[in-house]
N, C-alpha and C positions, 0 to 999 in steps of 0.2 A: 504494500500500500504506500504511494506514495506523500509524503507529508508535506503542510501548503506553501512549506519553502522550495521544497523540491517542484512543485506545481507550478509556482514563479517561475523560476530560473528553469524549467522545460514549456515555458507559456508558448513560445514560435513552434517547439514541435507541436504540441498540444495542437495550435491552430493551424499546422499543416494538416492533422489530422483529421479535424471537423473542416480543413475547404475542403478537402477530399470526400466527403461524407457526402456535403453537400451540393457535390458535381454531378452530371450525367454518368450511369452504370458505366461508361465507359472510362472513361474521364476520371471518374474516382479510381476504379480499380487500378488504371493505372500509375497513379500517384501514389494508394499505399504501397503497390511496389516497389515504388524510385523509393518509398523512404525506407525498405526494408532491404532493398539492392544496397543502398549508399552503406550499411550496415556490415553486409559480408561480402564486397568487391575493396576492402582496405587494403590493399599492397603491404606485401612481408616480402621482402628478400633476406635470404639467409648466405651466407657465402661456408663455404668446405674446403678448408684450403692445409696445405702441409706438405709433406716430402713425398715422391711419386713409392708407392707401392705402400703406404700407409693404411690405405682403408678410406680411401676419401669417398672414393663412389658406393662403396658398399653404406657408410653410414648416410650419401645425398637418399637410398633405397630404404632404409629404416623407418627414415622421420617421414618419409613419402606412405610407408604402409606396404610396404613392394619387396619380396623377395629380388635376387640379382638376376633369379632366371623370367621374371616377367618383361614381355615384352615392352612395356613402356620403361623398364628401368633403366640405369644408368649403367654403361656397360664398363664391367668391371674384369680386370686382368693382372699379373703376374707384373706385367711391362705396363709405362706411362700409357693410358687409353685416352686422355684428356689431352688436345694441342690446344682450346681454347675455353674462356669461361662461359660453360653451357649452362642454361637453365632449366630444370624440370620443374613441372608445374604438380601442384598435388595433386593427385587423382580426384578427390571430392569438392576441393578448393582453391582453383585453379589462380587464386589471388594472391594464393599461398606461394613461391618459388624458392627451391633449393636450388644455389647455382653452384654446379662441380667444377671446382679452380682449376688448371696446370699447377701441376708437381714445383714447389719453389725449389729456387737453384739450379732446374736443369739447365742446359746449354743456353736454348731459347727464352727462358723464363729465368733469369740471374735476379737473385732477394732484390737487388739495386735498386728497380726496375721493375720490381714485382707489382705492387699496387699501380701503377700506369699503365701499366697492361691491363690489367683486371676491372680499372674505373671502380675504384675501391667505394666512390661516392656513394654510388647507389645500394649498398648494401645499408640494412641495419644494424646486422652485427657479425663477427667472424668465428666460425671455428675452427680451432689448429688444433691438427691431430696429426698424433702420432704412435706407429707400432712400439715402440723402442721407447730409446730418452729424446725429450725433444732435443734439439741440438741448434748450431750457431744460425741457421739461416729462421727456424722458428722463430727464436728469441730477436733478431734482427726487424722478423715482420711485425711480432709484437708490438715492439718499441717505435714501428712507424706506425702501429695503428694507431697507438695509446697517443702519440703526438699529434696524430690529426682528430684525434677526440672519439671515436670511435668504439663499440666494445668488443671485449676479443674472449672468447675462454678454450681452456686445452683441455683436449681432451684423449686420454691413452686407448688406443683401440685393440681390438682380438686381445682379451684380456680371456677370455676361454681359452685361448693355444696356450696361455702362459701356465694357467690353472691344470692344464693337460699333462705340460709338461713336469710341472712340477708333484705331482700327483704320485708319478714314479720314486718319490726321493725315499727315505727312510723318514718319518717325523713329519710328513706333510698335516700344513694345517693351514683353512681356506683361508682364513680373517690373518692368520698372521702373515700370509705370502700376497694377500691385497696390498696389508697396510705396507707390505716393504716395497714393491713396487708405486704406492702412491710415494712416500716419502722419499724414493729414489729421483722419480720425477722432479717431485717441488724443491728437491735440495737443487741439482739440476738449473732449473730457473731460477733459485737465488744465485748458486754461482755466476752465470750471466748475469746480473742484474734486475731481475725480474721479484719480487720479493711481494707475499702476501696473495698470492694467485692461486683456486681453487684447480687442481686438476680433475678431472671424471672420470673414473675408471669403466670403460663401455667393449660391449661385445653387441655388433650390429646386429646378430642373428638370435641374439637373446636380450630380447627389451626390459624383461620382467626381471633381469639378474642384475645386479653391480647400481654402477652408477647413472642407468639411463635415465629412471625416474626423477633422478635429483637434478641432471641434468636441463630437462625439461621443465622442473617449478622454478630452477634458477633463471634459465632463461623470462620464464613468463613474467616473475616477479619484475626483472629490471626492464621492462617494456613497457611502454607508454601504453595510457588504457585500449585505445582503439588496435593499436597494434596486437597489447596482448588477447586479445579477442578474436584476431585473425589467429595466433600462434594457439591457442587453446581449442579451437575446435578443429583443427588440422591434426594435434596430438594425438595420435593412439590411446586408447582409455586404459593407460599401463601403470594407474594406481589410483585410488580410493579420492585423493583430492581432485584429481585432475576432473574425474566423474562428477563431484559434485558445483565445480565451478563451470562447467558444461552449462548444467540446469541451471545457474543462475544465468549465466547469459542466456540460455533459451528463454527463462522467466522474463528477462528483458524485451524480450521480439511480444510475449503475448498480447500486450496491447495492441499491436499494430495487426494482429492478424484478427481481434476482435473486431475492428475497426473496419477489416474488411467484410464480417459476417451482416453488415447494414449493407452493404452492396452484392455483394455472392452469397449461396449456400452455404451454409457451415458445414455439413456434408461435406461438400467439396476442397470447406479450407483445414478440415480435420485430413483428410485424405493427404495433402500437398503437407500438411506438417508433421504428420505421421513419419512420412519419409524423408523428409529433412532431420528427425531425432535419429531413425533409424541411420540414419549415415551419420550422423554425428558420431552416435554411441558406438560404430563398429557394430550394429547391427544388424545390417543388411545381406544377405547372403551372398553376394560375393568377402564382403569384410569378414564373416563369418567361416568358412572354407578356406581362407588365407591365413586366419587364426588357425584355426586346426591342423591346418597342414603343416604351420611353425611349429608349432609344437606337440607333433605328433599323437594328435589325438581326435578320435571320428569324431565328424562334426557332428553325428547323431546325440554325442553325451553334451555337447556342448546346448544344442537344440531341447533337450531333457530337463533342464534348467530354467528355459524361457517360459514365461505366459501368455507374452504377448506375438498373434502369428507374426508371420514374417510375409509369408504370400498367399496365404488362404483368403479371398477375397469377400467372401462368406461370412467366414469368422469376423473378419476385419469390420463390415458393417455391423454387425452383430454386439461386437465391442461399440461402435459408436453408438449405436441404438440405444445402448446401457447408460453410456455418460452422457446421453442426451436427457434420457429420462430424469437421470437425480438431478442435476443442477438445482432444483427449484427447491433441494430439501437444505441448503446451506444460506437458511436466511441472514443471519450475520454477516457471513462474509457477506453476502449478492449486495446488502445494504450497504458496505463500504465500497467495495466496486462501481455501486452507481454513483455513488457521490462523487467518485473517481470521475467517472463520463458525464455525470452531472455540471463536474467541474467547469471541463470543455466545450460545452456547453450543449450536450447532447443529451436529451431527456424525452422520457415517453417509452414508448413502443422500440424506439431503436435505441435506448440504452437499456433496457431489458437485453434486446437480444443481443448487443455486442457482451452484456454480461452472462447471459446463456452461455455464448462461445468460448468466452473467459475463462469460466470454470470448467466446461468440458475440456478445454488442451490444456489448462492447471494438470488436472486429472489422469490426461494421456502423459504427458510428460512424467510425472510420477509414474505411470506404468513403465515407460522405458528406463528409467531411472532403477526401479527395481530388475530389470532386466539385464542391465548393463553392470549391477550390481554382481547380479547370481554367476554372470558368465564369468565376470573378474575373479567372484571368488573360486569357480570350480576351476579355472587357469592356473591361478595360483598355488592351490593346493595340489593339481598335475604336476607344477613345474618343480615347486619345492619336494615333491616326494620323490625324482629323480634323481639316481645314485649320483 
């Protein structure tokens, strides 16, 4: 519920939203789209950059959602596969772009000289990765990023091969062969001069182990709202916060898609946002089979968990039929919500029913929310119980 400061200082959205109310079917509908387009077309570039055979393309395929053998991925090899700074666009969010650097240092690509080549500008923030320790041409790129103000973090990659090989030894123990590879790292970067710098310890092909997670809330934390908003729903739902700051951004769109129920069917705009959670939350069945297949496990137990269909279309009205019906029994709420649309100055018949709509994808969103819950948790519990 927003409170009547917040109602001031959103009064221009407000009244985009009531001229739109009150345009032709046409005309309106398409308005509340431009103000719910201007929402998730926010521009994210991310840049991937570090020493050639590090793992740069393999992690541009991670934050992407993409195994290396999918055809939209970044093609990834043994030898430098990158001659230029390419960009992949997210599968679901195509606003979203991961751009895979050239290898710094090599012949073509000398540290010197690195950032002018790559138009370092247009990025919003860098990651240096490396297999190994990072070494003199990292620290070098660092120290031009940090100077032209920009944010940068390292990040140590195939951290599974490390954990493999060390596995063989006499006396192996996980936590303690992490913590000495991280600390090998950031002494590493102090010796250069680098001092006070978070390294992540990540294995691309295991989002749910090590440091991806952290890696991911750190990012989101130091991005500007609108940004972090493009970088959260593009994240894979590979931990418990990330899931629930999800929903509050969706929480955020529901007025606008109320706004459309005085103009279109609700029906129709439950249908269209159905599917926009379902890809958010990795719900959708392709997300869902891509899950499984990482982590070797039939999508049937994964599907076993869920309540909400996926493509039963049946079912699908069926469920909305249901949260059509109740809305009318949350007099409370309804009565704060209208004073909400009251506010803007829409009242009557059509703030009833943009409150109708209100609550019904309140409703749905909470279904998927418990859905994206249940799968997270059975993944979990899969991955950790692996030898």
């Amino acid at each position: 519920m927003d409170t009547p400061s917040e109602l001031v200082e959103n009064k221009e959205l407000y009244d985009e939203i009531k001229e739109a109310i009150n345009k032709s079917h046409e005309e309106g509908a398409a308005k509340i789209m431009e103000l719910l387009d201007q929402q998730k077309n926010t521009p994210l570039n991310i840049a991937i950059t570090g020493e050639c055979g590090s793992g740069k393309s393999t992690l541009v395929n991670a934050l992407r959602g993409l195994s290396n053998d999918d055809e939209r991925s970044a093609p990834t090899g043994p030898v430098e596969t990158t001659k230029k700074a390419t960009p992949y666009a997210h599968p679901k969010y195509p606003n979203v772009k991961i751009w895979d650097l050239p290898g710094i240092g090599t012949t073509k690509f000398p540290a010197a000289k690195y950032l002018e080549h790559v138009e370092f500008k247009k990025f919003d923030f860098f990651i240096i990765i490396s297999d190994t320790r990072f070494r003199e041409n990292d620290v070098k790129l660092a120290h031009e990023i940090q100077r032209m103000k920009k944010k940068f973090y390292f990040v140590r990659s195939k951290i599974d091969n490390d954990l493999r090989a060390e596995q063989k030894k006499k006396g192996f123990n996980k936590e303690e062969t992490l913590s000495k590879i991280r600390n090998n790292c950031t002494e590493g970067l102090e010796n250069e001069g680098l001092e006070s710098h978070q390294v992540f310890l990540v294995s691309s092909s295991e989002p749910y182990e090590y440091d991806f997670s952290r890696l991911g809330e750190t990012l989101e934390k130091q991005l500007p709202a609108h940004k972090r908003h493009a970088l959260l729903l593009a994240m894979p739902t590979i931990n418990l916060e990330i899931i629930g700051k999800k929903k509050e951004i969706f929480q955020g769109k529901i007025k606008y898609h109320a706004a459309r129920a005085v103009i279109c069917s609700s029906f129709t705009i439950l249908k269209d946002v159905a599917r926009e959670y379902q890809a958010g939350f990795g719900l959708d069945c392709e997300s869902l089979q891509k899950l499984a297949d990482s982590i070797e496990l039939p999508l049937s137990d994964l599907e076993a968990v869920m309540k909400f269909p996926l493509a039963d279309n049946e079912r699908l009205t069926a469920v909305f039929t249901d949260i059509l019906s109740l809305w009318a029994a949350s007099v409370a709420v309804k009565t704060q919500k209208l004073d909400f649309f009251s506010a803007i100055g829409i009242v009557g018949s059509k703030a009833l029913s943009c409150w109708s709509t209100y609550y019904s994808i309140n409703r749905l969103l909470d279904m998927f929310v418990d859905d994206a819950l249940s799968v997270f948790t059975k993944v979990l519990d899969h991955v950790t119980a692996k030898p």
